[in-house]
C-alpha positions in Angstrom: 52.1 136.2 118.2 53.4 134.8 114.8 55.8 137.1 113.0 53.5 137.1 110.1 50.0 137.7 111.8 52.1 140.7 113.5 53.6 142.4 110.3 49.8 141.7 108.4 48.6 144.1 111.5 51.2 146.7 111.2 50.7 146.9 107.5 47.0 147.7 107.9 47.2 150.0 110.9 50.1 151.5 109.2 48.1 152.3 105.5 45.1 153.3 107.9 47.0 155.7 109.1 48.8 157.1 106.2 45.7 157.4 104.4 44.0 159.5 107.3 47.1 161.7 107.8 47.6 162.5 103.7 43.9 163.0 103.6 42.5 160.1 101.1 39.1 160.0 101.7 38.3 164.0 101.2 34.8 163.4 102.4 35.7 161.7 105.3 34.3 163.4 108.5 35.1 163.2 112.1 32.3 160.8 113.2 33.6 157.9 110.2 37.5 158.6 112.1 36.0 157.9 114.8 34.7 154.5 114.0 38.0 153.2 112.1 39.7 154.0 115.8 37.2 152.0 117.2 37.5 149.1 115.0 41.5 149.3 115.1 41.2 149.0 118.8 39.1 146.1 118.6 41.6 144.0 116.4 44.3 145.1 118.3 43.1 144.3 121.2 41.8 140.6 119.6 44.8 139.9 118.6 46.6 140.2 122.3 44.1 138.1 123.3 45.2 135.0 120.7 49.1 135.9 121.0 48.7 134.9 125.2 47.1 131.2 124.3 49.6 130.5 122.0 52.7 131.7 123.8 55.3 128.8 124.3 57.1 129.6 127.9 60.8 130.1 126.4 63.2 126.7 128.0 67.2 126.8 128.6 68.7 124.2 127.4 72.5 123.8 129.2 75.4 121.5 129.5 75.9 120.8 133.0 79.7 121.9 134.0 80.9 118.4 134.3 79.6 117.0 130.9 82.3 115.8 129.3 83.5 117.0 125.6 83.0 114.8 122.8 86.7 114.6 121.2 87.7 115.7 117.5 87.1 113.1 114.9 90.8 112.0 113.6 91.5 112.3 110.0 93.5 109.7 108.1 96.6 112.0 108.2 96.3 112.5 112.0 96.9 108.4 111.5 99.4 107.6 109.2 102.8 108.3 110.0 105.8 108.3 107.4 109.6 107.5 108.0 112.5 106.1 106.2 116.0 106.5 104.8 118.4 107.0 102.4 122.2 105.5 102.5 124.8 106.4 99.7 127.9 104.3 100.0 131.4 103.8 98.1 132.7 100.6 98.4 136.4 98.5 97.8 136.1 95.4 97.7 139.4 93.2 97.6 139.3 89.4 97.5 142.9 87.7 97.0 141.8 85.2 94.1 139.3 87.5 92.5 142.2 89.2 90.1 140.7 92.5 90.4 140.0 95.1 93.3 136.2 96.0 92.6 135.2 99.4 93.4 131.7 100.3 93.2 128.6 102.9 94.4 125.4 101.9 96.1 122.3 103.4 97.3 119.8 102.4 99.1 116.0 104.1 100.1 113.3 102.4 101.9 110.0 104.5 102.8 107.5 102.8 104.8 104.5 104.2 106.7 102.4 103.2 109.1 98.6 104.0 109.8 96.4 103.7 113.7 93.9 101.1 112.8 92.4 101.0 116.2 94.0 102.5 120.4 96.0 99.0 119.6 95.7 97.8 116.2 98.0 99.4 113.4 99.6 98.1 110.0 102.3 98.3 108.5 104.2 99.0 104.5 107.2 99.4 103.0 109.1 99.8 99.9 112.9 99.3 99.6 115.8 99.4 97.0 117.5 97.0 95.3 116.6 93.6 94.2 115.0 90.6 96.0 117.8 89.8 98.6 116.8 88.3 101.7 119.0 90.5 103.4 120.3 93.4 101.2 118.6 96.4 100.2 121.5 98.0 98.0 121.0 99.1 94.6 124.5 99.2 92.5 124.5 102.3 89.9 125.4 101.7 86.9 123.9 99.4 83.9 124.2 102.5 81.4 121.5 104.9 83.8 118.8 102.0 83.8 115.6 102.8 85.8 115.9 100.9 89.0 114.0 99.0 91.4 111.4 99.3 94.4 110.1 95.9 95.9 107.7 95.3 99.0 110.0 95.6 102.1 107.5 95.1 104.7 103.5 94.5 105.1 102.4 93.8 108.5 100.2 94.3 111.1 100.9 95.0 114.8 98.8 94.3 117.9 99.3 95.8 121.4 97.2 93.2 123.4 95.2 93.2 126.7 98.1 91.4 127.8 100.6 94.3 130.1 103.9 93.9 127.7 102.6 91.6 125.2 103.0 92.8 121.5 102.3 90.1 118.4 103.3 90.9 114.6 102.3 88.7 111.9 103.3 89.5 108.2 107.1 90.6 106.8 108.5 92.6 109.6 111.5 94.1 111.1 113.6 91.4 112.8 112.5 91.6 116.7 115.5 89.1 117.7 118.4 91.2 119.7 121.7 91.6 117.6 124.0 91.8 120.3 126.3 94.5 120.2 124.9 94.9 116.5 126.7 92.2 115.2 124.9 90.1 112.6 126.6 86.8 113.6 123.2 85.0 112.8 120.7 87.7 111.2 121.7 90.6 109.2 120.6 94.2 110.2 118.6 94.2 106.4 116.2 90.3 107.0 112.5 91.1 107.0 111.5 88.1 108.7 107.7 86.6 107.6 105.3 85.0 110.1 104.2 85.4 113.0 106.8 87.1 116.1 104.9 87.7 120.1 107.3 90.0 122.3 106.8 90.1 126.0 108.5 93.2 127.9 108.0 94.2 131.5 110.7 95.1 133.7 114.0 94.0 132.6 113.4 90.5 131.2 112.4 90.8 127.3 111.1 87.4 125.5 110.5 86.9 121.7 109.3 83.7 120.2 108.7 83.0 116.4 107.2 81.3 114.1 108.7 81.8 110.6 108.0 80.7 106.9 111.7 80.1 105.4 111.0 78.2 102.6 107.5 77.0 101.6 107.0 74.7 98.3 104.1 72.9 96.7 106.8 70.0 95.7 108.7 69.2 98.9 108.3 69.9 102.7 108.3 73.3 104.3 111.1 75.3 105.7 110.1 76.5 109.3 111.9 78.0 111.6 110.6 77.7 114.8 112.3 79.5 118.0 113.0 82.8 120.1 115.3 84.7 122.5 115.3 85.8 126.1 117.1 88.1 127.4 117.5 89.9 131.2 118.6 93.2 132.0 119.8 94.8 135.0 120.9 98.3 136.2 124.5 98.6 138.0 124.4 102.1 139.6 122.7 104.7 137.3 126.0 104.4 135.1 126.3 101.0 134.0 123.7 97.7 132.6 124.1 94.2 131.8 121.9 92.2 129.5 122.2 88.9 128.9 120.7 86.0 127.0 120.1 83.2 125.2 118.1 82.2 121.8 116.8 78.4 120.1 116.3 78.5 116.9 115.0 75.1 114.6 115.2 75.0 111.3 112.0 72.3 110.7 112.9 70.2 107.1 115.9 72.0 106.1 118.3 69.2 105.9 118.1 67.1 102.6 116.3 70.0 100.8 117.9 71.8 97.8 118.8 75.3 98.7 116.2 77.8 98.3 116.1 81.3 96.5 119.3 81.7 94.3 120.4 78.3 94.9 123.6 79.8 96.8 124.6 77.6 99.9 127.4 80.8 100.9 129.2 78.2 102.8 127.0 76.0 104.1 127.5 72.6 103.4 125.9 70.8 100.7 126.1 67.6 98.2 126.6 67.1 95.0 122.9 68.2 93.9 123.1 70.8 96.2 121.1 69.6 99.1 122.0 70.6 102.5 124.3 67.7 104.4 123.2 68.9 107.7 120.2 70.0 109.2 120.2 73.6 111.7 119.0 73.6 115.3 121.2 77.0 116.3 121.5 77.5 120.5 122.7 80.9 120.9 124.2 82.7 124.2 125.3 86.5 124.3 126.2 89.2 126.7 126.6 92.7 126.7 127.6 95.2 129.3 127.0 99.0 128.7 129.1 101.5 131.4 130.8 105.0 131.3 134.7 105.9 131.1 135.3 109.6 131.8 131.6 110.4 130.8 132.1 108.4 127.6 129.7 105.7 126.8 131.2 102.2 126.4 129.9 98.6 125.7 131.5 95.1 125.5 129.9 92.3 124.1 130.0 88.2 123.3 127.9 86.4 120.8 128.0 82.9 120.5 126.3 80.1 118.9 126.2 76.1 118.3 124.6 74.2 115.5 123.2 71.0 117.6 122.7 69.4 114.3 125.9 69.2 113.4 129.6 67.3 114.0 131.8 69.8 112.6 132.5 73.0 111.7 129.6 73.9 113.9 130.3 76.9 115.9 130.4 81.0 115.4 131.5 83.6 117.8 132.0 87.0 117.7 133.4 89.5 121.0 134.1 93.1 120.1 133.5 96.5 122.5 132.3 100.3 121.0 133.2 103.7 122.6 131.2 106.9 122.3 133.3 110.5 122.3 131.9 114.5 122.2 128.8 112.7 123.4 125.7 115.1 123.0 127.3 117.2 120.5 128.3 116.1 117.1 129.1 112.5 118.7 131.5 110.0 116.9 132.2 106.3 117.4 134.1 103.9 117.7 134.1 100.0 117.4 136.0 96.8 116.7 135.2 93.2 116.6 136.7 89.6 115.7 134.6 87.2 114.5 134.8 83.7 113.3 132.0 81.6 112.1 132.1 77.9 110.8 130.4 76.5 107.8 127.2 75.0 109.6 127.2 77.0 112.5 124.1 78.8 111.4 121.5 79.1 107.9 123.9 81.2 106.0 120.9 83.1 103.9 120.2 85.1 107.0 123.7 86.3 108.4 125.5 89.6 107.7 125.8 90.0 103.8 129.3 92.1 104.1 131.3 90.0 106.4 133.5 87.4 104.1 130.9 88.7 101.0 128.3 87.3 103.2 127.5 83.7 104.3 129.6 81.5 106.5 133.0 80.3 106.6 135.2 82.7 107.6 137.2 84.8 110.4 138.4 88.1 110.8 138.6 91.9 111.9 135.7 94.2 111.9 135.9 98.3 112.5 133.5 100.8 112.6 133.2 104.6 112.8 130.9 107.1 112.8 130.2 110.9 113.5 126.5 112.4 113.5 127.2 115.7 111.4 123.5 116.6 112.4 120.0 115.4 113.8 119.3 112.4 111.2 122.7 113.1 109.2 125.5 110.9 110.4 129.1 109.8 108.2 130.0 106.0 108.6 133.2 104.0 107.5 133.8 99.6 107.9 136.7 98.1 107.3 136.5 94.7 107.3 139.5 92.5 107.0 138.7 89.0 106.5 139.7 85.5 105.6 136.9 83.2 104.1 136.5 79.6 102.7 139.2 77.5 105.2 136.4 74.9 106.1 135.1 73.9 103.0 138.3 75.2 100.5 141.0 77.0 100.3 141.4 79.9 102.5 141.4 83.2 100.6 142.1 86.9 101.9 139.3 89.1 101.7 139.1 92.8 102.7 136.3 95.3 102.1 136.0 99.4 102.7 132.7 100.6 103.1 132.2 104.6 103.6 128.6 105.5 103.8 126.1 109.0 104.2 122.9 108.0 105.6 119.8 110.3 105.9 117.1 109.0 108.3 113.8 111.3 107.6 
């Protein structure tokens, strides 16, 4: 019966009631009692009657035991992720026909994040310090306090594919070519490289190949370079790996063409407007083999590379080795390397900025420490000690301390 026929009923039967009980009616006799009972029993009982045709038979409604759960929605912060970090350095900087030891204090910060677009699909953004360097993110303090820079760093997006192994990243990225040993005999650890990059990983064979805007101009052709890397890796023992490889990279309409950003060749060859002499058509092969001393991590590595494109000075190399001590508590390393690399031996925009000042055409010793103080807090000193300019002028000493604090968050 509907709640409101039922409390209508109680209501009347209820005020019936009362008013026999308290005595209302004073006139009221036995025989007129009698006939309100009657007539209440009636209602009552007419009113059972029309509840029955209109009950509903109650149904159940359950989730069967092996229904599966509909998953939580993800909010946006469940899909963004944050990282970056934060290097202070002091630098010396020493060149023998400079007239003046430089000395000098740099930082450099790059955020970036990263946000789930779909299961395979993400993008990517970043800021970093500094100014528009190809491969330098430093700011130098100074300029009476000025307000420095932030400039777009990366802006990408990054695709798992169907494919088992196959990744592809189109936009400004981090450099997915191998630096062997971490040297940066032909790309420096800072180059945000801008095209398009596929990497294909399964098992121990890793291949990269490129497709890169260097230069592009409405006057004059563009600057491609067009290329990639393979490399193959292989377990000794539980103790002990070997990688080896070899890259091809073309530099499509580089030669003849005026050299691009800040019109600094940084050894490369050039005429007297400043065009390039030679074109670059770089074959690299490397090696590196990781293993354990006395339950110290060790590695020793080779880099080299050819310029097909050119006669002379055409060649870099670099062979070097890095020990690991106290490893798994408060670690510290160790590393040295000699490296020489010729004029034309490879684009000098891209290669390490802090050997010989950056660029090409030049030799000499590289060391390294480090020691992690704590999870994402490490110490870090170079010393480089160098000779640049023998191929293309005269030879000139240069040596350069760098002592760094680097915060990763």
């Amino acid at each position: 019966m509907n709640n409101w026929l039922k409390t209508t009923v109680g209501f009347l039967m209820s005020l019936t009631l009362v008013l026999i009980a308290n005595g209302a009616r004073a006139t009221t006799d036995d025989q007129v009692i009698a006939e309100l009972q009657a007539q209440l029993a009636a209602l009552s009982a007419r009113l059972e009657q029309l509840e029955s045709r209109q009950r509903i038979p109650e149904r159940r409604y359950e989730v069967p035991a092996t229904a599966p759960l509909a998953a939580a929605s993800t909010t946006w912060a469940d899909r963004i992720r944050m990282k970056g970090d934060f290097r202070y350095r002091h630098e010396v900087i020493d060149a023998e026909f400079n007239g003046k030891r430089r000395q000098r204090q740099r930082i450099r910060a790059r955020p970036s994040f990263e946000a789930d677009i779909t299961s395979n699909l993400k993008v990517g953004f970043g800021l970093a310090s500094g100014g528009d360097d190809p491969v330098s993110s430093n700011q130098t303090l100074g300029d009476a306090f000025s307000t420095k820079g932030l400039n777009m760093d990366l802006a990408y997006f990054d695709w798992s594919t169907s494919i088992d192994g196959l990744n592809v990243r189109g936009g400004k990225f981090k450099n997915p070519l191998h630096r062997t040993g971490g040297a940066g005999l032909l790309w420096d650890s800072d180059l945000r490289p801008e095209g398009i990059s596929a990497v294909f990983e399964r098992g121990g064979l890793n291949i990269t190949a490129l497709g890169l805007w260097a230069n592009e101009s409405s006057q004059s052709r563009d600057e491609l370079v067009l290329g990639g890397q393979a490399f193959w890796s292989s377990n000794f023992g539980t103790e002990a790996n070997l990688r080896i490889g070899a890259g091809y990279y073309d530099y499509s309409g580089v030669k003849g063409q005026e050299v691009p950003f800040d019109g600094n060749a940084r050894g490369n060859s050039v005429d007297d407007a400043n065009r390039y002499l030679v074109g670059y058509e770089e074959l690299e092969l490397s090696a590196e083999f990781a293993f354990n001393i006395a339950d110290r991590s060790a590695t020793i590595f080779a880099n080299y590379v050819n310029n097909l494109e050119a006669d002379v000075f055409d060649t870099g190399w670099v062979i070097g080795g890095a020990m690991e001590f106290n490893r798994g508590h408060n670690p510290w390393r160790l590393s040295y390397a000699y490296q020489d690399l010729e004029a034309d031996a490879v684009f000098a925009i891209f290669t390490d900025s802090d050997f010989i000042g950056g660029g090409t055409d030049g030799k000499g010793h590289i060391i390294r420490g480090s020691y992690t103080v704590a999870r994402n807090v490490s110490l870090r000193g170079t010393l480089f000690i160098n000779q640049r300019g023998g191929n293309n002028g005269i030879a000139e000493d240069y040596n350069r301390l760098m002592l760094d604090l680097q915060l990763k968050y």
